[in-house]
C-alpha positions in Angstrom: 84.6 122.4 51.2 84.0 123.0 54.9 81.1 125.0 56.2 82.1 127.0 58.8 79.6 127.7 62.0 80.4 129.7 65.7 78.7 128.0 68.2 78.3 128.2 72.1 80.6 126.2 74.0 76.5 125.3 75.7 74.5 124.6 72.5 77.8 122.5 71.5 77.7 120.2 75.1 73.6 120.4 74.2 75.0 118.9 70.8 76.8 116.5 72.6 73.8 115.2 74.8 71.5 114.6 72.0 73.8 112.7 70.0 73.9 115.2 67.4 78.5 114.8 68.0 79.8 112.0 68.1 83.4 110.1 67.8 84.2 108.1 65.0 85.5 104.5 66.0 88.7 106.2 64.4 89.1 108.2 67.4 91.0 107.1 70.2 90.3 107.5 73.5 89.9 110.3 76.2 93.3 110.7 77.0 93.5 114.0 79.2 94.0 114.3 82.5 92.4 116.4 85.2 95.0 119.1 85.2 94.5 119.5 80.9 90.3 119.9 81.4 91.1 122.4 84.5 93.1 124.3 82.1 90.6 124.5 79.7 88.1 126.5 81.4 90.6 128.8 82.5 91.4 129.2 79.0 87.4 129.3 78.3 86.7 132.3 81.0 89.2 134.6 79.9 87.9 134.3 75.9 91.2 132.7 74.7 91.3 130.9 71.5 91.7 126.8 72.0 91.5 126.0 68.5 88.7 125.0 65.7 86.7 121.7 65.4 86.4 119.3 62.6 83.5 117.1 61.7 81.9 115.1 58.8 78.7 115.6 58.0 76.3 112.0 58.0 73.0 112.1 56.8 70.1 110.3 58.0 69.0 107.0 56.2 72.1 106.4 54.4 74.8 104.1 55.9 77.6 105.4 58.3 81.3 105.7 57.3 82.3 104.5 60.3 80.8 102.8 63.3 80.6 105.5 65.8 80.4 105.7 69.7 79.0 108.7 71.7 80.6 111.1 74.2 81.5 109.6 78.1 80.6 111.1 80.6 82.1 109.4 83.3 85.6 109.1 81.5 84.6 105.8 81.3 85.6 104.2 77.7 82.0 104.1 75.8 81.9 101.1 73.1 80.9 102.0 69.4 78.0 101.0 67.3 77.3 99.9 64.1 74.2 100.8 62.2 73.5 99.8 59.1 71.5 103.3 58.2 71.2 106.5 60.4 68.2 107.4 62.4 69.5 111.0 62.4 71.7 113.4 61.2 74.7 113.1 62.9 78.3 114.5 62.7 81.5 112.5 63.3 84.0 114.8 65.6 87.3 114.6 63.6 89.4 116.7 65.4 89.0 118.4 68.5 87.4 114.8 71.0 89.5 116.1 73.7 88.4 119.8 74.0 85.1 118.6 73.4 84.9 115.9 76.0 86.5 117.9 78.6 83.7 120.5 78.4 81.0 117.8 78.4 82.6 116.2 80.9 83.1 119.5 83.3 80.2 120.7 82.5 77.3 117.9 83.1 79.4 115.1 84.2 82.4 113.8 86.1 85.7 111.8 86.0 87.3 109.3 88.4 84.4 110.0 90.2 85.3 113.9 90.4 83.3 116.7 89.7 84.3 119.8 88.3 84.4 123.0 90.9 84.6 126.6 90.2 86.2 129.1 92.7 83.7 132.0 93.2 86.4 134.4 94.4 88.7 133.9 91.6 90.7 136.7 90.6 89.3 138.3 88.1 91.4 141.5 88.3 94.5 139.3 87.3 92.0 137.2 84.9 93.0 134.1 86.8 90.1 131.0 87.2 90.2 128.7 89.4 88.8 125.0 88.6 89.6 122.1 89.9 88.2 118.5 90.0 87.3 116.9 93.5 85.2 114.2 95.1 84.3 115.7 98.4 84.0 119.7 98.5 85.2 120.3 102.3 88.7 118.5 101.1 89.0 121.7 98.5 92.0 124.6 99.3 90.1 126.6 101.7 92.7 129.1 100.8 95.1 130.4 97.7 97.9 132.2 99.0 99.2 132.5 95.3 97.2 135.5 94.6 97.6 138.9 94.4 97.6 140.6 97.9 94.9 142.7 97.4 93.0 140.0 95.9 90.5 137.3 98.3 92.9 134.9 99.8 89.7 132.7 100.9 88.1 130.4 98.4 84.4 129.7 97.4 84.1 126.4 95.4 80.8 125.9 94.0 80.4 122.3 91.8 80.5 123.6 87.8 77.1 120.9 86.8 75.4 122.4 89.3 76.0 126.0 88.4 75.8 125.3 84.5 72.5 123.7 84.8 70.9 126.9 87.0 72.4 129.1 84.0 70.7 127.1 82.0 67.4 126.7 83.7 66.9 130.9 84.2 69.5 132.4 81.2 70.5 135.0 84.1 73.5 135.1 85.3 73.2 138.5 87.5 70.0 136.1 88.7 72.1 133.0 89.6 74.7 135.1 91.2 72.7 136.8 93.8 71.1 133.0 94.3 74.5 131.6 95.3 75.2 134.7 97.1 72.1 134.4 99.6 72.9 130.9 99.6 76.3 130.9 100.9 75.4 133.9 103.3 77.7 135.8 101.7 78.0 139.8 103.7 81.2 141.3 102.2 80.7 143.4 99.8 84.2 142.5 97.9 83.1 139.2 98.0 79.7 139.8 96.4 81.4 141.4 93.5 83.3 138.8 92.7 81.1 136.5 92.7 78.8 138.6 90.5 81.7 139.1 88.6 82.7 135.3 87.9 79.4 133.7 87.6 78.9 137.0 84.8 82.2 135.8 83.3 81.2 132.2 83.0 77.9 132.6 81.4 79.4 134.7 79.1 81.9 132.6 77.5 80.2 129.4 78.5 75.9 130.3 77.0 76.3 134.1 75.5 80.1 134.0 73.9 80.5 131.9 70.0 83.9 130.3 71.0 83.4 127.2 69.1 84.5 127.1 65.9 83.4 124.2 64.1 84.0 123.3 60.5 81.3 120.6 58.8 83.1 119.2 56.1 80.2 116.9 54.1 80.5 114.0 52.7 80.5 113.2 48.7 78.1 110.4 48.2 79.3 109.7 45.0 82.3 108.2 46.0 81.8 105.0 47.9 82.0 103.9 51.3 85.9 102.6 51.3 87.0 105.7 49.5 85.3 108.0 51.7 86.4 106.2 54.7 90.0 106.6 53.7 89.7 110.4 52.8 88.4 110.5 56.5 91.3 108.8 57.8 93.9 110.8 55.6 92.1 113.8 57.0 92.6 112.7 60.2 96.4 111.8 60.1 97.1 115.6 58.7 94.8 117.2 61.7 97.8 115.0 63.7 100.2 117.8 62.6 98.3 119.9 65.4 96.6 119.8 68.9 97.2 116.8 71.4 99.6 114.9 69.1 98.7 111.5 68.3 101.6 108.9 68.6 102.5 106.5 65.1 101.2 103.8 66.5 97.9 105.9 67.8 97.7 106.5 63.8 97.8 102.9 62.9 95.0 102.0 65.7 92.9 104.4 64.0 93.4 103.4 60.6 92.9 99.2 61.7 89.3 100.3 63.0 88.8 102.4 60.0 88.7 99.0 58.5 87.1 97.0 61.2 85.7 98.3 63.6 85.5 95.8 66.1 89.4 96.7 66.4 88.3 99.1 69.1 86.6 96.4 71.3 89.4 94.0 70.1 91.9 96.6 71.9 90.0 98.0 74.6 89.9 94.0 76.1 93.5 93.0 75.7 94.4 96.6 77.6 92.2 95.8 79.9 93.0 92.1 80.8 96.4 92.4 80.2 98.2 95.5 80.9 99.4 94.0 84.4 102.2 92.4 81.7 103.3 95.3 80.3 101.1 95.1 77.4 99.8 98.7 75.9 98.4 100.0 72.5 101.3 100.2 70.9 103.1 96.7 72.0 99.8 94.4 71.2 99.5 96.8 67.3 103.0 95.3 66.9 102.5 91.9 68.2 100.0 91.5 66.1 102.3 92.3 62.9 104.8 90.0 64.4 102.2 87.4 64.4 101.5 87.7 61.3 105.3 87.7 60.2 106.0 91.1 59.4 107.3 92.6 62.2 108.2 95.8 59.9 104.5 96.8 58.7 104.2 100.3 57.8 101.4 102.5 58.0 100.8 103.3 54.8 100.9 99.3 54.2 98.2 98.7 56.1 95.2 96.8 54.9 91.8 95.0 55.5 93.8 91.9 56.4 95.9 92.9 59.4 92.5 94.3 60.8 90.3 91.0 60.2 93.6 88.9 61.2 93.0 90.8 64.9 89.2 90.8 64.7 89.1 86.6 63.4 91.9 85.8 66.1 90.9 87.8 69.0 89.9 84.5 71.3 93.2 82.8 70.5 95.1 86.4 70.6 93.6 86.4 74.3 94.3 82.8 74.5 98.0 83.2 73.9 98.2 86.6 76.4 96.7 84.1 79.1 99.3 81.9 78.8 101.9 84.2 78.3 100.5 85.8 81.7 100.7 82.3 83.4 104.6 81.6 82.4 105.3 84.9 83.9 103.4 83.6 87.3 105.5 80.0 87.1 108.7 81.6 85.9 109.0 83.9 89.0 108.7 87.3 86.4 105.5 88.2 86.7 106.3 91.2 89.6 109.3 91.8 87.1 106.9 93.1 84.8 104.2 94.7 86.6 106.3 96.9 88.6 108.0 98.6 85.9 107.9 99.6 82.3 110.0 96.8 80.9 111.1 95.3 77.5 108.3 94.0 75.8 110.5 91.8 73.2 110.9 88.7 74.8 107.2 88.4 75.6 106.5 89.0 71.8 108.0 85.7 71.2 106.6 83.6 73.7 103.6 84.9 72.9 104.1 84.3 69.0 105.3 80.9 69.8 102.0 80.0 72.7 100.3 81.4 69.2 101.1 79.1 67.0 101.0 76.0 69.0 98.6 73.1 67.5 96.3 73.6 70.4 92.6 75.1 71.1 92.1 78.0 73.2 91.0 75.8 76.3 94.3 74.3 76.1 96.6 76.4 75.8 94.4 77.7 79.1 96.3 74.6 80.4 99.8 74.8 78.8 101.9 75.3 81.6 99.7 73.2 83.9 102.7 70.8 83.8 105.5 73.5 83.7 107.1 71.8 86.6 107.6 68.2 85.2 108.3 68.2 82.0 107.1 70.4 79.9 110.3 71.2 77.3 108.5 74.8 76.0 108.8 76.0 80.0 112.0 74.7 80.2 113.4 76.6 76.8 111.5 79.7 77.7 112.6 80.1 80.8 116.4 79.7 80.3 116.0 82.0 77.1 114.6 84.7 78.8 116.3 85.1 82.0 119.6 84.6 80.3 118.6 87.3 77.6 117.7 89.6 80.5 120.8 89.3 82.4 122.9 89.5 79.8 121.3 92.6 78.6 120.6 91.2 75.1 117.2 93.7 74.6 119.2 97.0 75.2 121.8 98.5 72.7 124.7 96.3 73.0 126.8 98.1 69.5 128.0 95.8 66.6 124.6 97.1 65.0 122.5 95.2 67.3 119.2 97.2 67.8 116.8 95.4 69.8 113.5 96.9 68.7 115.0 96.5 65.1 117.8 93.9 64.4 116.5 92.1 67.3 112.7 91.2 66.9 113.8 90.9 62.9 116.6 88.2 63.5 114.8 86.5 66.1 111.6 86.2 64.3 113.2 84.6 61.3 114.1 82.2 63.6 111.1 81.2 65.4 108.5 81.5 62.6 110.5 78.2 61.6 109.3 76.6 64.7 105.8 76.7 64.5 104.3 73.7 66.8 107.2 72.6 67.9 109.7 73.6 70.8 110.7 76.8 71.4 114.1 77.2 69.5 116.6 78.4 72.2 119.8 76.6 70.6 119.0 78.3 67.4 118.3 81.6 68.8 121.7 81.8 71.1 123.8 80.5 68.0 122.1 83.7 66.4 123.2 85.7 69.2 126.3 84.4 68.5 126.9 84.6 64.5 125.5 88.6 65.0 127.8 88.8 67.4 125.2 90.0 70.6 127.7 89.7 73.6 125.8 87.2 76.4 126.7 84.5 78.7 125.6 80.9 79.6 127.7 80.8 82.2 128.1 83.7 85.0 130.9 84.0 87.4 133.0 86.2 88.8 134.5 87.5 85.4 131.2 88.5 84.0 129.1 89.6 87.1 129.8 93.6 86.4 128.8 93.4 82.7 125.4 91.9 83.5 122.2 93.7 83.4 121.8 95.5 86.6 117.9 96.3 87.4 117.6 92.0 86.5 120.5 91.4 88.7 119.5 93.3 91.5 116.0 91.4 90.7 117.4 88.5 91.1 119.7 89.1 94.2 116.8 90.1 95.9 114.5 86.6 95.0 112.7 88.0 92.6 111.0 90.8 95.5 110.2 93.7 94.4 113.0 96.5 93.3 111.4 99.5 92.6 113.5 102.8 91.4 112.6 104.1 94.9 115.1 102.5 96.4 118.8 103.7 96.3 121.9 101.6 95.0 124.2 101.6 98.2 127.5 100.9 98.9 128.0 97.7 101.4 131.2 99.2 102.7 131.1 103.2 102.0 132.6 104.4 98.9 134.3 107.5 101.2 135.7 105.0 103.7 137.3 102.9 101.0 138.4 105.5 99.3 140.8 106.8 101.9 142.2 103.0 102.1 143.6 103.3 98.6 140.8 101.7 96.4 140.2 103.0 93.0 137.1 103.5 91.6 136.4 100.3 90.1 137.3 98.4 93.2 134.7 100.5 95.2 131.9 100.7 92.3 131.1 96.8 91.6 128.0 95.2 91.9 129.5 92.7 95.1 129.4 96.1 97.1 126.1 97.3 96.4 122.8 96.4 98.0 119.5 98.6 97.6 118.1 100.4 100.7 115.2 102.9 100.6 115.9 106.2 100.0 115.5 107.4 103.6 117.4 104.9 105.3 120.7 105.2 103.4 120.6 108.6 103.3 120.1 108.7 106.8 120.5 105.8 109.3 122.7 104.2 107.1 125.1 107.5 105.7 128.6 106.7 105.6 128.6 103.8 108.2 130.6 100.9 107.7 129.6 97.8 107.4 129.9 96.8 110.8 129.3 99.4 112.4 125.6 99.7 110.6 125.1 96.3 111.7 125.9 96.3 115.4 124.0 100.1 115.5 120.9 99.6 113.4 120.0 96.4 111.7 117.1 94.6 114.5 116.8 91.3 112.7 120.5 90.6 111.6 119.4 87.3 110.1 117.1 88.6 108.0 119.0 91.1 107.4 122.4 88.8 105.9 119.6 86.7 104.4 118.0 89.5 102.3 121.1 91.2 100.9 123.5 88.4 100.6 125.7 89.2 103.1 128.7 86.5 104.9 128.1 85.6 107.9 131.2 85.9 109.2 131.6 88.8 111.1 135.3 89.6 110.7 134.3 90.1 107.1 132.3 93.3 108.2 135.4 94.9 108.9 136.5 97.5 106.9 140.2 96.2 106.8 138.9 92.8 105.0 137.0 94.5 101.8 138.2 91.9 99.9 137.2 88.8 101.5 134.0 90.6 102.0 133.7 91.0 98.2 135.1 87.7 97.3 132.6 85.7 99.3 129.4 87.9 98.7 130.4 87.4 94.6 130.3 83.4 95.6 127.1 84.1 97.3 125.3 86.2 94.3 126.9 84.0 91.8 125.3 80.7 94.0 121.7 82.6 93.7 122.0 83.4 90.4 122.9 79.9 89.3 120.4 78.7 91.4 117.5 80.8 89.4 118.8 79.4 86.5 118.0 75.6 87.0 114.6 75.0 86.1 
């Protein structure tokens, strides 16, 4: 049974600071942003509910349920700790980290190096609060024209630590307001009152008001430790059903370092070193399924094993991301992936296969040192991948092929047979072809419009960065064409379409024909042609000769992409 207790949002952040809260390895981390803890306080000064808290009850001397870390606050991620026996009573924060942290955090502390500020001429008629996070004060709206006309226009920020901690030191707020009031040489006498007003508002709901709800919920020694660990975690996964909702594979992370808890540390340094490759919580959970093969784990299958798997293989795990990270570099993908959130599935495999090699961390360090000359893994790889990426093969191509499903289970069967030796690329495309997963080996002009087109533009460009801030254009303008007589597929193919930024096709380059775009506003016409893959032969700019122009640009994209492909 839970005991229930109303507490000060200040004797709970004075909870916080002496350790007497803390977060369960269980919990992930602090994962609201500035605007969330802003909103908060507002929520806080005008006495709204934001929900109960749940802890567990620990008990000095006898051994923690779970390794436990304490509050940041710096938003900085704070490792846990494993005791073998409390030095204290302590109670593990079940649900309810993110409320919590925010107040610590606003209140004593700071995030991205930004410190919480309170407006001093709020409107308080209108109950409306102004907070907002900052690094340099003077950079602060000196003005908020979104308030009611007869309310201040002019704003007073005033850091939130600072005020906090002089509430705290003299438990006056009609004290502290007239402080802040001499201080700021404040002669208005509208401006006074709201000032005594808001700092009257705050310490009321922040030291006087019992806002905080929290339920203690103890723990039943008689059971032991691994059954009261999992009632914890089932607790947990039904708080998910409200508040800030945690995602499946948030769940699972939760439940892997309710049974290790060196998971969190395990996780916290594969984000960290390798989340330039796309890798997040969720992808590295499932690789590490797939490496163990059982791709298809679900949560309520989870046991000790998958956790000490991670935890025992956590060097070579690394090991394997490294080299992962390096074949990227050498197979001219590595931008690919940084710029943009990208399919993951590929990398699982090459990843799985680095994995599994016959080889010690140190040299697999060194596996592609040699990706130039011979080395038959690069070769496969490379070929594999970009031909699965043009072709599309990991997005929804019908005839039941669902890449995050049929595809990671048909290609693991595959490649778990080919642990230690090369990378299976024959076998894989005959799989591709037996499913049936339409994709080509060989690209020309009758398969250039079916092919992937964010990896085709990729690779038009070189491999340079295309980012979705760039527009698709037309070579020769769609309207121009369209009053010759050509239909929409004639216009709309990828031998007519080069990315500009947004600005310059919408502007400069609006509706100007090839030619004329050229001769008007291209500086560097070399580098120009070069870039996009233009013919150089100038009667091709000509409107009147869209065909040639299309029928020699396909040579030259087809000639790039062909080139890419030999390794």
């Amino acid at each position: 049974m839970a005991n229930w207790e109303s507490k000060s949002v200040a004797d709970t952040v004075d909870n916080i600071s002496e350790n007497a809260l803390v977060l369960p390895v269980i919990q992930r981390r602090l994962i609201w942003d500035e605007g969330k803890m802003e909103l908060l306080f507002d929520t806080l000064l005008k006495a709204n509910s934001f929900g109960g808290i749940m802890t567990i009850q620990e008990d000095v001397s006898f051994p923690p349920l779970f390794a436990f870390r304490y509050f940041t606050k710096d938003g900085e991620p704070v490792s846990s700790i494993s005791l073998e026996k409390l030095e204290k009573n302590h109670s593990l924060v079940i649900d309810g980290q993110q409320r919590l942290q925010s107040f610590y955090i606003g209140l004593t502390g700071s995030i991205n190096r930004k410190m919480l500020f309170f407006d001093l001429f709020s409107d308080y008629n209108n109950m409306e609060y102004d907070f907002e996070f900052g690094n340099d004060q003077s950079k602060l709206p000196k003005t908020n024209q979104d308030r009611d006309e007869k309310a201040i226009q002019e704003t007073k920020w005033i850091p939130v630590p600072s005020l906090f901690m002089r509430l705290k030191e003299t438990n006056d707020g009609y004290q502290v307001a007239e402080e802040f009031i001499r201080k700021l040489n404040i002669e208005n006498d509208q401006q006074k009152a709201h000032i005594n007003r808001n700092i009257s508002t705050f310490y009321n709901n922040v030291f006087a008001g019992k806002h905080v709800g929290m339920a203690r919920v103890n723990v039943n020694r008689a059971l032991d430790s691994i059954a009261n660990r999992q009632r914890v975690v089932e607790l947990f996964k039904r708080l998910n059903d409200g508040g800030t909702k945690l995602s499946a594979f948030d769940l699972v992370a939760s439940i892997l370092k309710g049974f290790e808890w060196k998971m969190e540390q395990f996780l916290d340094d594969i984000l960290k070193e390798y989340s330039d490759i796309g890798i997040n919580q969720d992808s590295l959970i499932k690789l590490i399924f797939i490496l163990r093969d059982n791709h298809s784990k679900e949560m309520a299958n989870l046991q000790q094993e998958d956790a000490t798997f991670a935890v025992t293989n956590s060097a070579k795990i690394s090991a394997a991301l490294n080299a992962l990270k390096k074949f990227l570099k050498n197979a001219g993908l590595y931008e690919y992936y940084k710029k943009e959130n990208r399919s993951f599935i590929p990398l699982y495999f090459i990843a799985y296969h680095l994995f599994h090699k016959n080889l010690k961390d140190e040299e697999l360090e060194h596996f592609f040192d040699n990706y130039d000359t011979g080395n038959a893994d690069f070769k496969n790889m490379y070929s594999w991948i970009y031909i699965s990426l043009l072709s599309g093969v990991f997005k929804s191509r019908g005839a039941g092929w669902i890449p995050y499903k049929t595809g990671i289970r048909k290609i693991l069967l595959i490649i778990k047979e080919f642990k230690g030796k090369e990378f299976p690329i024959k076998q894989i495309f005959e799989m591709y072809r037996n499913h049936p997963v339409y994709f080509y080996v060989v690209f020309d002009e009758s398969n250039l419009d079916r092919l992937d087109q964010n990896f085709l533009f990729f690779i038009l460009y070189d491999r340079q960065e295309v980012t979705r801030l760039q527009d698709i254009d037309h070579v020769q303008p769609s309207s121009l064409l369209e009053r010759k007589g050509y239909d929409y597929a004639q216009m709309n193919r990828v031998e007519n379409y080069q990315l500009l930024d947004s600005g310059t096709n919408r502007w400069e380059k609006s509706g100007k024909s090839l030619q004329e775009w050229i001769s008007s506003s291209v500086s560097n016409k070399a580098l120009y042609l070069k870039k996009h893959l233009i013919p150089e032969d100038e009667n091709l700019w000509e409107l009147e000769n869209y065909e040639e122009l299309v029928t020699e640009r396909r040579k030259l994209i087809i000639n790039q992409i062909n080139r890419i492909l030999a390794v």
